[in-house]
TORKOL-4160 file (C-alpha; in steps of 0.2 Angstrom, whole numbers, padded with zeros to 4 digits, m for minus):
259
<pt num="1" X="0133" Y="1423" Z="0168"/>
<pt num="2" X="0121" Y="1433" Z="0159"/>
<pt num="3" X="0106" Y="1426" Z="0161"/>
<pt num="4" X="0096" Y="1413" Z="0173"/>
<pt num="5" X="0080" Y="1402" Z="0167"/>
<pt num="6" X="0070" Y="1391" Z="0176"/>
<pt num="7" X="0059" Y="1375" Z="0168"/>
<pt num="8" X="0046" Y="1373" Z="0177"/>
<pt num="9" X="0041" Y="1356" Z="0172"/>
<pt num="10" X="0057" Y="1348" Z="0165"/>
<pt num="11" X="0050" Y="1332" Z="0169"/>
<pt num="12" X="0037" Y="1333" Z="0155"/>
<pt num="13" X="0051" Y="1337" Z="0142"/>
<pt num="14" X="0055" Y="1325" Z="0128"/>
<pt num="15" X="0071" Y="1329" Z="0117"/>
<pt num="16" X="0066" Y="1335" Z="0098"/>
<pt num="17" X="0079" Y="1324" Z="0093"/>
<pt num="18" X="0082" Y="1304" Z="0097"/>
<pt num="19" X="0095" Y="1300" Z="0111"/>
<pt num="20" X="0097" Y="1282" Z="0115"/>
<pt num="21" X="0102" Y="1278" Z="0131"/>
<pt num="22" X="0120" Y="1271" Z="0123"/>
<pt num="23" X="0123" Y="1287" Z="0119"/>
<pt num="24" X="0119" Y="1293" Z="0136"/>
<pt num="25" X="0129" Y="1279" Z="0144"/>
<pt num="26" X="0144" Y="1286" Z="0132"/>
<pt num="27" X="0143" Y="1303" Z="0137"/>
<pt num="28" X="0142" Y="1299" Z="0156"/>
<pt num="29" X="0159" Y="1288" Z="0153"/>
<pt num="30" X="0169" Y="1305" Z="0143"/>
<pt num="31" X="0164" Y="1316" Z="0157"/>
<pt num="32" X="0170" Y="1305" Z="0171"/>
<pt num="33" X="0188" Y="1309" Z="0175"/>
<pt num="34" X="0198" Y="1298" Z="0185"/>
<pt num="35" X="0206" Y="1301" Z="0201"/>
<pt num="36" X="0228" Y="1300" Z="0202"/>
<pt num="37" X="0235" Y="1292" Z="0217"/>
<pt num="38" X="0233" Y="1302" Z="0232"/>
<pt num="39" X="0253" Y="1304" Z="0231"/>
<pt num="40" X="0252" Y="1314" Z="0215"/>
<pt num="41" X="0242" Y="1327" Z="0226"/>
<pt num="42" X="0254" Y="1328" Z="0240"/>
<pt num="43" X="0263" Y="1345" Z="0244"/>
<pt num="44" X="0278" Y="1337" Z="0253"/>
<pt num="45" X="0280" Y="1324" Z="0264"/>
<pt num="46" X="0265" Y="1326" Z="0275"/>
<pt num="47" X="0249" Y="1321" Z="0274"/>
<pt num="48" X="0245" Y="1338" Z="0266"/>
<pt num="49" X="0235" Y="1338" Z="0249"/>
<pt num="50" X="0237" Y="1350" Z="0237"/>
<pt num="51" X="0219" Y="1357" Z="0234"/>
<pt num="52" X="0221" Y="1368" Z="0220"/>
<pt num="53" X="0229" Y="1355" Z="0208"/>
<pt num="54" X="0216" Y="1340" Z="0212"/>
<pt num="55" X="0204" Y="1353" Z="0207"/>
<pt num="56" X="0213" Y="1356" Z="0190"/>
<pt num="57" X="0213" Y="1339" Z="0186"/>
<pt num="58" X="0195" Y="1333" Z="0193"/>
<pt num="59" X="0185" Y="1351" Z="0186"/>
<pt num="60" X="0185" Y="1357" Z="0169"/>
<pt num="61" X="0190" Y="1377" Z="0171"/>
<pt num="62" X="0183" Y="1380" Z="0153"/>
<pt num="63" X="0170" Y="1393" Z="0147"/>
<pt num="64" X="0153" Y="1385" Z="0142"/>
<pt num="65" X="0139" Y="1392" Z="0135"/>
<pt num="66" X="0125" Y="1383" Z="0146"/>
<pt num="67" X="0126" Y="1377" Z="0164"/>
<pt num="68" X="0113" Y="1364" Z="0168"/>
<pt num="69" X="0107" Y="1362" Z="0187"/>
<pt num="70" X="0096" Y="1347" Z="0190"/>
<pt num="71" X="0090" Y="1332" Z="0203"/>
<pt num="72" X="0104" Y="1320" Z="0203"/>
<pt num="73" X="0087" Y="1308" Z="0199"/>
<pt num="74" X="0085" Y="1317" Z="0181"/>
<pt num="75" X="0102" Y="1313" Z="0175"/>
<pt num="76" X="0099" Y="1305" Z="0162"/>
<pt num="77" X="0086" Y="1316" Z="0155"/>
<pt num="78" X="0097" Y="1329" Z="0159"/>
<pt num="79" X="0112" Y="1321" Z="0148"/>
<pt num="80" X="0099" Y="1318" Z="0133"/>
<pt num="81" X="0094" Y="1338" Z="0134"/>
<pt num="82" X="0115" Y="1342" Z="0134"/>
<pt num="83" X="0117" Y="1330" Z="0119"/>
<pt num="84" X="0104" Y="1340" Z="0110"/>
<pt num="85" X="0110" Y="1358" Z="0113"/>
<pt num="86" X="0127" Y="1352" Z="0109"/>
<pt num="87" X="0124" Y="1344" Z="0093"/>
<pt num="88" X="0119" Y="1363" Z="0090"/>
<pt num="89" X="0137" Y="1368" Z="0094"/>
<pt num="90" X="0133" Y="1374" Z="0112"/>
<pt num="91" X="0146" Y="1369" Z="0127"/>
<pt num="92" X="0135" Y="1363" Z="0140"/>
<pt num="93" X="0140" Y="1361" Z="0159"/>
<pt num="94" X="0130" Y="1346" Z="0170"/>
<pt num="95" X="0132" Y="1351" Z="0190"/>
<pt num="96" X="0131" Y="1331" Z="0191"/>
<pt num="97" X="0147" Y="1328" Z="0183"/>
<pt num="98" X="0158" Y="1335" Z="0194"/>
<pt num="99" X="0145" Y="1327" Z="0210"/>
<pt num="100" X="0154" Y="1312" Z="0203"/>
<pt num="101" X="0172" Y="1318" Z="0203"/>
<pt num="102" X="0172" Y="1324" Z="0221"/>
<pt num="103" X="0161" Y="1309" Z="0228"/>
<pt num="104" X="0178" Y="1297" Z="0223"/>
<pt num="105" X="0188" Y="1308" Z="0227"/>
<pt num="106" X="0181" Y="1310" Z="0243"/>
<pt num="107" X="0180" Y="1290" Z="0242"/>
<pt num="108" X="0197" Y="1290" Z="0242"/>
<pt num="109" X="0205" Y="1300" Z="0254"/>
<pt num="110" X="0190" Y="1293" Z="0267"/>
<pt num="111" X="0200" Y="1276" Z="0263"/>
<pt num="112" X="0217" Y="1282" Z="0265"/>
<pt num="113" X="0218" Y="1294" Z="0278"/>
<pt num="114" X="0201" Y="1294" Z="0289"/>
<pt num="115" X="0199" Y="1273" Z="0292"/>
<pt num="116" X="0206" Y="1264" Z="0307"/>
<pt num="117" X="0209" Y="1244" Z="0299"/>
<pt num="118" X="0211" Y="1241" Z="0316"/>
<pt num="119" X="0194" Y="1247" Z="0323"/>
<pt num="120" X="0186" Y="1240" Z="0306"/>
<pt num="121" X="0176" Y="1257" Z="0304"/>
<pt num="122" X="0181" Y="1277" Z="0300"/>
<pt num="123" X="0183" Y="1290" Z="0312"/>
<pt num="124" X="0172" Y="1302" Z="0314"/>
<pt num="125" X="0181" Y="1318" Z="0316"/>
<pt num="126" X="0192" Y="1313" Z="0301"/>
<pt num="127" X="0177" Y="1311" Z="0290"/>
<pt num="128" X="0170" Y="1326" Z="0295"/>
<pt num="129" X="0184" Y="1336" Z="0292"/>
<pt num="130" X="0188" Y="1325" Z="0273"/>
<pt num="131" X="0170" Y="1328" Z="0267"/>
<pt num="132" X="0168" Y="1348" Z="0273"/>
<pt num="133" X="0186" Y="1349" Z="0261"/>
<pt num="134" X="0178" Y="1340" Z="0247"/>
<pt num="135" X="0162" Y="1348" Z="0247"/>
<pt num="136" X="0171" Y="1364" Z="0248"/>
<pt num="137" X="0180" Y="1359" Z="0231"/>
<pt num="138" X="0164" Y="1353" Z="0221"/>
<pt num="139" X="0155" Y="1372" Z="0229"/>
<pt num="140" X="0169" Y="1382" Z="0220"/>
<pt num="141" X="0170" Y="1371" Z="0206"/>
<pt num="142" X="0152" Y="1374" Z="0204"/>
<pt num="143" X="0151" Y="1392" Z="0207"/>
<pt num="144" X="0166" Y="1395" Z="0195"/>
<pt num="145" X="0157" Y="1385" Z="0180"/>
<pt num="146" X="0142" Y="1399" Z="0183"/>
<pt num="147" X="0153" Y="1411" Z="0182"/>
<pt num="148" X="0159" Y="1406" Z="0165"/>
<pt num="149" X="0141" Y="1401" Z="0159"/>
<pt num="150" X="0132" Y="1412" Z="0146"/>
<pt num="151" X="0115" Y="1405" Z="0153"/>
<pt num="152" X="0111" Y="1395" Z="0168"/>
<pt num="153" X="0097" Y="1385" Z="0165"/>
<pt num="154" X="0089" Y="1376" Z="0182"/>
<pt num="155" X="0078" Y="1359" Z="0176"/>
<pt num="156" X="0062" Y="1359" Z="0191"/>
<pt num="157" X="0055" Y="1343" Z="0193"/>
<pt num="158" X="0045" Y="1334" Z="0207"/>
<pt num="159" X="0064" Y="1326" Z="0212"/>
<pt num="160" X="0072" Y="1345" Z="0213"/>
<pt num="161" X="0056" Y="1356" Z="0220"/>
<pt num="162" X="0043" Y="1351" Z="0230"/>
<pt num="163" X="0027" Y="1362" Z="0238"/>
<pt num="164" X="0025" Y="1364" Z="0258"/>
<pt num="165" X="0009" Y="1363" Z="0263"/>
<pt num="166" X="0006" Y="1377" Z="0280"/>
<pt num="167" X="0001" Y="1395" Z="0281"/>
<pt num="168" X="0004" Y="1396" Z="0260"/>
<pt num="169" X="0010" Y="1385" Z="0250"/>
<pt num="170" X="0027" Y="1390" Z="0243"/>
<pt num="171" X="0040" Y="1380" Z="0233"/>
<pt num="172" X="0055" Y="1372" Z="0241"/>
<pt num="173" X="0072" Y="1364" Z="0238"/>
<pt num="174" X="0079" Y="1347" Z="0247"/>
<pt num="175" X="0096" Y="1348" Z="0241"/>
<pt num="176" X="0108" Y="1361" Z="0250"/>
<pt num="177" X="0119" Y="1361" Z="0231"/>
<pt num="178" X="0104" Y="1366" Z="0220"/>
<pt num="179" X="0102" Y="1379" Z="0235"/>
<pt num="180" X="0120" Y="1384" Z="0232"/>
<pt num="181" X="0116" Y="1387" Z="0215"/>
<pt num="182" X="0100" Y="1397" Z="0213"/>
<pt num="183" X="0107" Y="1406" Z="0227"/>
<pt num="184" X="0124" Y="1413" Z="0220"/>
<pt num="185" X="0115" Y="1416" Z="0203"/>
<pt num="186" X="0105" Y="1431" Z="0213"/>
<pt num="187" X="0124" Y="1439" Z="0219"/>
<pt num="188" X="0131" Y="1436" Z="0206"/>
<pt num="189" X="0138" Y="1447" Z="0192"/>
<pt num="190" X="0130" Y="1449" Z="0175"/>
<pt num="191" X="0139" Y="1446" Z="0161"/>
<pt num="192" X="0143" Y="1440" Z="0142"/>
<pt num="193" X="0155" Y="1433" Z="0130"/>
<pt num="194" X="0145" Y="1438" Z="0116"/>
<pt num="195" X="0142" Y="1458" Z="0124"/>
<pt num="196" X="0149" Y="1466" Z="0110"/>
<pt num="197" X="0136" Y="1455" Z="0097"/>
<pt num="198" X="0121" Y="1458" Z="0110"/>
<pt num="199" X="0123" Y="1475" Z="0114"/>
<pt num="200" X="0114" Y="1483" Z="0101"/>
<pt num="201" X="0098" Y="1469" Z="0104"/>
<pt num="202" X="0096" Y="1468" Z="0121"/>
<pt num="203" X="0096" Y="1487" Z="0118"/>
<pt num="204" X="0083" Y="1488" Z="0107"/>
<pt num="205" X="0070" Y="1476" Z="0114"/>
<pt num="206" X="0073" Y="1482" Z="0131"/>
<pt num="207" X="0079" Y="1464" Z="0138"/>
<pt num="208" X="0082" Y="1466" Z="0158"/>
<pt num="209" X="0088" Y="1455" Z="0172"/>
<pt num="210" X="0072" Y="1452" Z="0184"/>
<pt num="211" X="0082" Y="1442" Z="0197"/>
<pt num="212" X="0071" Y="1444" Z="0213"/>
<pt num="213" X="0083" Y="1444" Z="0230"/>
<pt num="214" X="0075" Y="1435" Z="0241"/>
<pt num="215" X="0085" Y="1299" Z="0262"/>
<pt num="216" X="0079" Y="1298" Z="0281"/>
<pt num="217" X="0084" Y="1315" Z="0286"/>
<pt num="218" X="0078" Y="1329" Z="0274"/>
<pt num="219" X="0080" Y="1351" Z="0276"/>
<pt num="220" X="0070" Y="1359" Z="0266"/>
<pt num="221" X="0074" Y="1376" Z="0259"/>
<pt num="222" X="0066" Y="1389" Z="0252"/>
<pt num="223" X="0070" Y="1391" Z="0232"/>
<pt num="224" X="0079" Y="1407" Z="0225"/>
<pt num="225" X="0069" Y="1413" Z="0212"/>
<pt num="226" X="0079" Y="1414" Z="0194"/>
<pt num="227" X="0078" Y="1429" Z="0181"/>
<pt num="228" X="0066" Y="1420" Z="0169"/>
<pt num="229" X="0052" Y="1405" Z="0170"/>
<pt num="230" X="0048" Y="1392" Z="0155"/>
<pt num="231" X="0038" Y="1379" Z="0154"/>
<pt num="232" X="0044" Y="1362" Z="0143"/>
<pt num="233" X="0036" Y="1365" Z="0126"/>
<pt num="234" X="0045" Y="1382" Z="0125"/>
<pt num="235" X="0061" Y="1371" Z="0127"/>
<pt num="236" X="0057" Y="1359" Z="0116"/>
<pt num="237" X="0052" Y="1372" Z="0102"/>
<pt num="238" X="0066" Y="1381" Z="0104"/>
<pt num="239" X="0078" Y="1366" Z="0102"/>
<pt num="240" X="0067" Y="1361" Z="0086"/>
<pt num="241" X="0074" Y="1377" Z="0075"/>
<pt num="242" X="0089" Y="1377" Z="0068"/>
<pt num="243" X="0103" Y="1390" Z="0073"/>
<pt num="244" X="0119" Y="1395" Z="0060"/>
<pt num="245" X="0129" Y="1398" Z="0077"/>
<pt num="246" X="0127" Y="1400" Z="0096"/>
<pt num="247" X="0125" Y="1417" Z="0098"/>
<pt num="248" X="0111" Y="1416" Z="0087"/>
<pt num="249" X="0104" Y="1404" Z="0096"/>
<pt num="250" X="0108" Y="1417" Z="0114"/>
<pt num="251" X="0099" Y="1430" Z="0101"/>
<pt num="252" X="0082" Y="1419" Z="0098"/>
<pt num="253" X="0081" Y="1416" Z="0117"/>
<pt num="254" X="0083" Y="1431" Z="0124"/>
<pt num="255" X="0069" Y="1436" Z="0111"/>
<pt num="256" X="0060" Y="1424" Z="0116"/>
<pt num="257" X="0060" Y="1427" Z="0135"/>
<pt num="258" X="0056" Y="1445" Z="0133"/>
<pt num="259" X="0039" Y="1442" Z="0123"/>
């Protein structure tokens, strides 16, 4: 990752370009990747999953230009923005598609290993142990497609970030994988694919990273601030101009955010 930008209000944002929603619906069928039998996944004859492969076959391990972290509630709004930057030639990453992957997969196992047909219900412990595994999956999976991201762009809306009202009013998150997220983009390292083309302009116009370290039942956490803030209209103008490749789409940005 080389860079982290927050839209503040992506819920006022409307695409430059016409998406309809059958394109939306299209794009939610290419990135859903189905599940093998469990027995494909086996190690041996035990019970023993192999990990590594079902995350090689559910997660993409590819490099992509911008990851996209949302409110699973924005989806679709989120899918129209990653239409738009990739009819500009970017590879765009949506944190929501893999939600999906690891929810069936987790599905899955749940129904094979952690239900008792005779009790008519699932056992607990199992459960607890076949989700804390999956979720583990969809954490690395997420983290690794940050790592590979040339920009990590976080979507705020009323669904993803609310204010508490006490002492002073700060910003909060309710989901614990947005948390994962903004939180790892403050540790993690700073880099690019393009380096070699950006060197000599983030050089000259001084660019720096100014990351800051810092249902019924609901936890609130406090949000992780991200290296830059912009606001909808900046989003929108910037998808309006036309760009001869991606990196001078990054160069426009970057300019853009220093200014």
């Amino acid at each position: 990752m080389f860079i982290s930008v927050e839209v503040t209000d992506f819920n006022n944002f409307s695409s430059p370009e016409y998406i309809s929603n059958d394109a939306v619906e299209r794009y939610k069928s290419q990135e859903k990747k189905a599940l093998n039998d469990l027995s494909e996944y086996l190690l041996d004859s035990t019970n023993t999953l192999d990990g590594d492969k079902i995350q090689e076959h559910l997660f993409p391990n590819k490099e992509v230009d911008i990851f996209l972290s949302h409110s699973h509630a924005d989806a679709d709004a989120v899918i129209k923005l990653a239409i738009t930057l990739e009819r500009k030639g970017l590879n765009v990453f949506i944190d929501s598609c893999v939600w999906g992957n690891a929810f069936d997969l987790l599905k899955d196992i749940d129904n094979k290993y952690c239900y008792d047909s005779y009790a008519g219900n699932y056992s607990y412990e199992k459960r607890n142990r076949s989700t804390s595994h999956a979720y583990m999956m969809l954490n690395t999976a997420l983290h690794r497609m940050i790592d590979n991201c040339e920009v990590f762009l976080f979507l705020g809306t009323p669904n993803s970030v609310s204010v508490e009202q006490g002492i002073k009013e700060e910003e909060s998150l309710r989901s614990p994988w947005i948390l994962s997220e903004l939180a790892l983009v403050q540790h993690i390292r700073i880099k690019t694919r393009y380096e070699r083309k950006l060197k000599s302009l983030t050089e000259s116009i001084g660019l720096e990273s100014r990351q800051q370290m810092g249902d019924s039942f609901d936890i609130a956490y406090t949000k992780p601030n991200l290296g830059y803030k912009i606001n909808s209209e900046f989003l929108r103008q910037l998808l309006s101009m036309n760009y001869s490749t991606n990196v001078s789409f990054f160069e426009t940005l970057y300019q853009s955010l220093k200014h």
